[in-house]
KOLBA-79232 format. One record per residue: residue in one letter; x, y, z of N, C-alpha, C in turn. Coordinates in pm, whole numbers, padded with zeros to 5 digits, always signed. Layout:
// KOLBA-79232
AXYZXYZXYZ/...
// end
This chain:
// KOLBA-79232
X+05594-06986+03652+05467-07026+03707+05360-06931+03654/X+05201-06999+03602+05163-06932+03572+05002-06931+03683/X+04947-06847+03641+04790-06818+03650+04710-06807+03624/X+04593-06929+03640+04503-06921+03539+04390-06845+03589/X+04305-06795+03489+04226-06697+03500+04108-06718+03435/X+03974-06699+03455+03891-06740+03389+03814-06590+03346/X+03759-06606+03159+03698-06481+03157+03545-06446+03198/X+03500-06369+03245+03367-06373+03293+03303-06310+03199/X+03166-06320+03136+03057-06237+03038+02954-06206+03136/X+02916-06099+03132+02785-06039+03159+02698-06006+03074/X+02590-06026+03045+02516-05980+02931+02352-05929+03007/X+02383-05800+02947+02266-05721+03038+02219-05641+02884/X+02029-05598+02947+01983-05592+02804+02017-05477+02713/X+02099-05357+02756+02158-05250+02670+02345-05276+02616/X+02405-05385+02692+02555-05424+02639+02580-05577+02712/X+02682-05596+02675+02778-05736+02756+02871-05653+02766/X+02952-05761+02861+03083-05718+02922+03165-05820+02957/X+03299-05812+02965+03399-05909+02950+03464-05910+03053/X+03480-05942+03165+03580-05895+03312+03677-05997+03297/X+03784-05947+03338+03939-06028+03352+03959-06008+03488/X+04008-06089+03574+04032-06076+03720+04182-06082+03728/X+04237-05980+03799+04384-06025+03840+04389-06065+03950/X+04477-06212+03919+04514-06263+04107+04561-06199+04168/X+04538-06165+04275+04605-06155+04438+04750-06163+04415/X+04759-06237+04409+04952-06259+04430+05039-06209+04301/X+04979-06186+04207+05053-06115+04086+05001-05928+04137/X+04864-05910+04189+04897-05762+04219+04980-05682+04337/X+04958-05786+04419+05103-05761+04544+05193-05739+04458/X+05279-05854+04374+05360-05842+04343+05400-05727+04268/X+05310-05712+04170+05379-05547+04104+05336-05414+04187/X+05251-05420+04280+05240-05332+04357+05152-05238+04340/X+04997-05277+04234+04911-05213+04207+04832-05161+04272/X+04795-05022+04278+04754-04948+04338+04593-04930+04350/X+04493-04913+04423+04380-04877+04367+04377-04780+04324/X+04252-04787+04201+04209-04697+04074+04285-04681+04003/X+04456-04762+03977+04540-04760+03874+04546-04753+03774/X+04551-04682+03629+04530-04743+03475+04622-04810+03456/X+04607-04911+03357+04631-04993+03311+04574-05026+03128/X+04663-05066+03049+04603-05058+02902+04634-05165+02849/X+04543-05251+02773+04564-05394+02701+04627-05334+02558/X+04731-05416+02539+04756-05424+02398+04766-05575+02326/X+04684-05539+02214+04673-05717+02127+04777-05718+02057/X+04853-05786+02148+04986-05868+01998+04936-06010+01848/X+04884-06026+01946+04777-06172+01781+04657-06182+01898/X+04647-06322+01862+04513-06356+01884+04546-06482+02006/X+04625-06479+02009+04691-06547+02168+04747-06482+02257/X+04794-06351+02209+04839-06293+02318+04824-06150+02378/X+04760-06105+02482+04744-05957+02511+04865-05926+02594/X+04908-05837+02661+05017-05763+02705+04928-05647+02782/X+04907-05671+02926+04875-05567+03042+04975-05471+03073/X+04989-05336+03034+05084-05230+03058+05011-05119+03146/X+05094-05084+03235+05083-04982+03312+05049-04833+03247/X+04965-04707+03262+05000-04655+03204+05074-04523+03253/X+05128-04489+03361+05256-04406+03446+05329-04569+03504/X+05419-04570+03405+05527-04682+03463+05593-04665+03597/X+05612-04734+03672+05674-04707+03814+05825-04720+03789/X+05890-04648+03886+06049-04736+03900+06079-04804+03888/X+06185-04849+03819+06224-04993+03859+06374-05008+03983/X+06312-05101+04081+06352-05149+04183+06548-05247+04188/X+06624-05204+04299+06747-05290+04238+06746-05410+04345/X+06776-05511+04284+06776-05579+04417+06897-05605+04432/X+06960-05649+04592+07087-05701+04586+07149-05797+04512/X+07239-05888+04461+07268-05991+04398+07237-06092+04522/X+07361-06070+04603+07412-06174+04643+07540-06191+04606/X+07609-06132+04486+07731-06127+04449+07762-06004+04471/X+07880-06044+04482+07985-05908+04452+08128-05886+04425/
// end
């Protein structure tokens, strides 16, 4: 499932600016913190990649098997 996102421009008379919004339910989910960094990396021209930049733990969950 995905999320769509729309990009916003500001254009004010010394720069523009580009804002990306993260949904609600994708920042619960990873558990982002306020004032977190975070760093874009461009793989082409379709695709960016949002990385953390102090990676957190990673979490185990139960199966269900055993």
């Amino acid at each position: 499932m995905g999320y769509l996102t729309k990009i916003q421009k500001v254009d004010r008379p010394t720069n523009q600016s580009f804002y990306v919004n993260l949904p609600t339910a994708l920042a619960q989910a990873i558990e982002v913190e306020k004032g977190e960094e975070f760093e874009w990396i461009l793989e082409d021209k379709n695709l960016l990649v949002l990385k953390r930049v102090k990676p957190v733990k990673k979490r185990l969950f139960k199966s269900g098997k055993n």
